[in-house]
Each structure stands twice: as structure tokens, then as C-alpha cells.
C-alpha positions, 0 to 999 in steps of 0.5 A, a space after each residue: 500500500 505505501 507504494 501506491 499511496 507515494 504514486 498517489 502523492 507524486 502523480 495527484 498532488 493535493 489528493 491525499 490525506 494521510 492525517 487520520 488513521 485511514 489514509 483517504 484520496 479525494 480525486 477531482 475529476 473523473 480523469 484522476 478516478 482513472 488514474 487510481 485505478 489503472 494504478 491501483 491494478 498495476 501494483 495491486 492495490 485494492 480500495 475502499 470505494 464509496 457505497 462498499 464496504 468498509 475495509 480501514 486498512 485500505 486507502 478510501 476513495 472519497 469523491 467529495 470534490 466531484 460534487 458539481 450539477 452539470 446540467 438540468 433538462 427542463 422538458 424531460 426533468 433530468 438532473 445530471 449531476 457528480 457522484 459527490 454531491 448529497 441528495 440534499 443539494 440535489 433535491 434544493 435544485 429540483 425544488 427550485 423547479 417546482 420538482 422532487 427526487 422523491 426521496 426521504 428527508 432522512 436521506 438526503 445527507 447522502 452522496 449520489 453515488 454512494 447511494 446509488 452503490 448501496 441500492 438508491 434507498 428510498 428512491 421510487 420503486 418500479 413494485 410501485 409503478 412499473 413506467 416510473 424511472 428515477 434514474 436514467 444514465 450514469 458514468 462510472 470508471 470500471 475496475 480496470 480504470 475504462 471509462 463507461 458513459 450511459 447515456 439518458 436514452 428511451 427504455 428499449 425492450 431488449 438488451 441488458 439494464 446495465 443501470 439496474 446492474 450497477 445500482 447496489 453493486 456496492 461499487 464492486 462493478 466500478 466507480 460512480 462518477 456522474 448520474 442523470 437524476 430523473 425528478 417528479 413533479 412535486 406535489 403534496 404527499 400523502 401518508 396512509 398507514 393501515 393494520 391487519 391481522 397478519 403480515 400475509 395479508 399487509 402483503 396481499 392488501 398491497 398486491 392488489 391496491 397495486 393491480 388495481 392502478 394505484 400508484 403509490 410514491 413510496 411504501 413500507 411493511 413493518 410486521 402486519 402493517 402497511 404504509 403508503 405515500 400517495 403523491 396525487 391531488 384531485 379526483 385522482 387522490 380521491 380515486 386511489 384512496 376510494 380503492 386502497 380503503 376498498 382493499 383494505 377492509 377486505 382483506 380485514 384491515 384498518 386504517 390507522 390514526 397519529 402514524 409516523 412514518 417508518 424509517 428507510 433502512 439503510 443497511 443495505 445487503 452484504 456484497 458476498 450477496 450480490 447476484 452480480 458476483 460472477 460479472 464482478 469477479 470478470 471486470 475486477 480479476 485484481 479484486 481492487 474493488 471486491 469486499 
């Protein structure tokens, strides 16, 4: 390691911070990213990446720097913005245009792609609303130190989902650098929250408030109780709550009164239990970014 941390400080002046007990590097552009990890790979170092797991006796990748909003596209709501900037900031700006992220509050201290790398908590689930996207391209430096851009294009029917991929990778399939946020129009929320008799029928109820074309912003279980967030307004509001009560009372629910809303957990899986292990293993053979 010291090997690579003396390169880092020769070839990335201003990047290195030895001061704490885990030494950290905070590259400024996606060029020095690169950098790293062709370097990384050619004296067989392995890093601490963001939304990985945690490793102290590895140098850690810390993307503070990168942490600008590129563009924002007005007709099709997309925020393109670096990996470093929190969801907070994110969401500020989407705000500014009357949008939302539609991500919890507790959230938004998270860092873009930290938050992705970790499976994109709270952000809105296609269980919800299959037509939904909350995130439409990315750029992110693979293992190898290539750089690899997905561009905001329309869904196709064909072909691999290399978005959906990456997302909750942990970074084991390379380093996220940028993202292409798509935000909703911002409307009032609406939280509901019902009990029933067991967990199968929180899970049944649901389903069908699901099938039945309501669309709910974002949803919860917690033993045998449901929560959902409606972010509709009008006959449309009327409309779903019309059917989630419908729903509920058959499958012997209630709707319960002086709620909280329950908390998004932010444990995400362990990265040995990534369904990705085999593409990992072939983009990373040095295992610079594998836990």
C-alpha cells in the first residue's frame, strides 16, 4: 500500500490525506478516478470505494470534490449531476423547479453515488409503478480504470439494464462518477398507514391496491402493517384512496390514526450477496474493488 499511496502523492498532488488513521484520496475529476485505478491494478492495490464496504486498512476513495450539477433538462426533468454531491443539494435544485427526487428527508445527507452503490434507498420503486424511472444514465470508471458513459436514452425492450446492474453493486462493478437524476413533479404527499391481522395479508392488501392502478410514491411493511405515500391531488387522490380503503377492509384491515412514518433502512445487503458476483469477479480479476 505505501507504494501506491507515494504514486498517489507524486502523480495527484493535493489528493491525499494521510492525517487520520485511514489514509483517504479525494480525486477531482473523473480523469484522476482513472488514474487510481489503472494504478491501483498495476501494483495491486485494492480500495475502499464509496457505497462498499468498509475495509480501514485500505486507502478510501472519497469523491467529495466531484460534487458539481452539470446540467438540468427542463422538458424531460433530468438532473445530471457528480457522484459527490448529497441528495440534499440535489433535491434544493429540483425544488427550485417546482420538482422532487422523491426521496426521504432522512436521506438526503447522502452522496449520489454512494447511494446509488448501496441500492438508491428510498428512491421510487418500479413494485410501485412499473413506467416510473428515477434514474436514467450514469458514468462510472470500471475496475480496470475504462471509462463507461450511459447515456439518458428511451427504455428499449431488449438488451441488458446495465443501470439496474450497477445500482447496489456496492461499487464492486466500478466507480460512480456522474448520474442523470430523473425528478417528479412535486406535489403534496400523502401518508396512509393501515393494520391487519397478519403480515400475509399487509402483503396481499398491497398486491392488489397495486393491480388495481394505484400508484403509490413510496411504501413500507413493518410486521402486519402497511404504509403508503400517495403523491396525487384531485379526483385522482380521491380515486386511489376510494380503492386502497376498498382493499383494505377486505382483506380485514384498518386504517390507522397519529402514524409516523417508518424509517428507510439503510443497511443495505452484504456484497458476498450480490447476484452480480460472477460479472464482478470478470471486470475486477485484481479484486481492487471486491469486499
Amino acid at each position: 500500500m505505501f507504494n501506491f499511496l507515494e504514486e498517489v502523492q507524486l502523480s495527484l498532488p493535493g489528493t491525499l490525506d494521510k492525517s487520520g488513521m485511514q489514509p483517504t484520496i479525494s480525486p477531482a475529476s473523473t480523469r484522476a478516478v482513472i488514474h487510481l485505478l489503472q494504478l491501483a491494478n498495476e501494483i495491486g492495490t485494492s480500495l475502499q470505494v464509496p457505497g462498499g464496504e468498509e475495509h480501514p486498512d485500505r486507502p478510501a476513495l472519497i469523491m467529495n470534490r466531484l460534487d458539481a450539477i452539470i446540467s438540468v433538462d427542463d422538458v424531460s426533468r433530468i438532473i445530471h449531476v457528480q457522484a459527490g454531491i448529497t441528495l440534499g443539494t440535489v433535491e434544493e435544485k429540483a425544488n427550485g423547479n417546482g420538482w422532487t427526487l422523491g426521496v426521504p428527508t432522512e436521506l438526503h445527507g447522502e452522496q449520489v453515488g454512494a447511494w446509488l452503490a448501496r441500492g438508491g434507498l428510498g428512491r421510487a420503486d418500479k413494485a410501485n409503478d412499473p413506467v416510473v424511472q428515477s434514474v436514467a444514465g450514469l458514468e462510472m470508471v470500471l475496475p480496470s480504470g475504462a471509462e463507461l458513459s450511459i447515456r439518458p436514452a428511451p427504455r428499449r425492450a431488449v438488451g441488458p439494464d446495465l443501470i439496474h446492474a450497477v445500482i447496489g453493486a456496492r461499487g464492486r462493478l466500478g466507480i460512480i462518477v456522474g448520474a442523470h437524476l430523473v425528478a417528479q413533479a412535486k406535489l403534496a404527499e400523502s401518508l396512509f398507514a393501515f393494520s391487519f391481522p397478519d403480515s400475509r395479508a399487509a402483503s396481499r392488501a398491497l398486491t392488489w391496491i397495486r393491480g388495481h392502478g394505484v400508484r403509490p410514491l413510496r411504501t413500507a411493511t413493518r410486521g402486519n402493517e402497511l404504509q403508503l405515500v400517495l403523491q396525487v391531488e384531485g379526483p385522482r387522490y380521491q380515486a386511489a384512496t376510494k380503492v386502497m380503503r376498498r382493499v383494505v377492509a377486505e382483506n380485514g384491515g384498518t386504517e390507522i390514526t397519529n402514524h409516523r412514518e417508518i424509517g428507510v433502512s439503510q443497511t443495505p445487503l452484504p456484497a458476498s450477496e450480490n447476484v452480480f458476483d460472477r460479472l464482478a469477479m470478470e471486470l475486477d480479476p485484481n479484486g481492487i474493488l471486491q469486499p
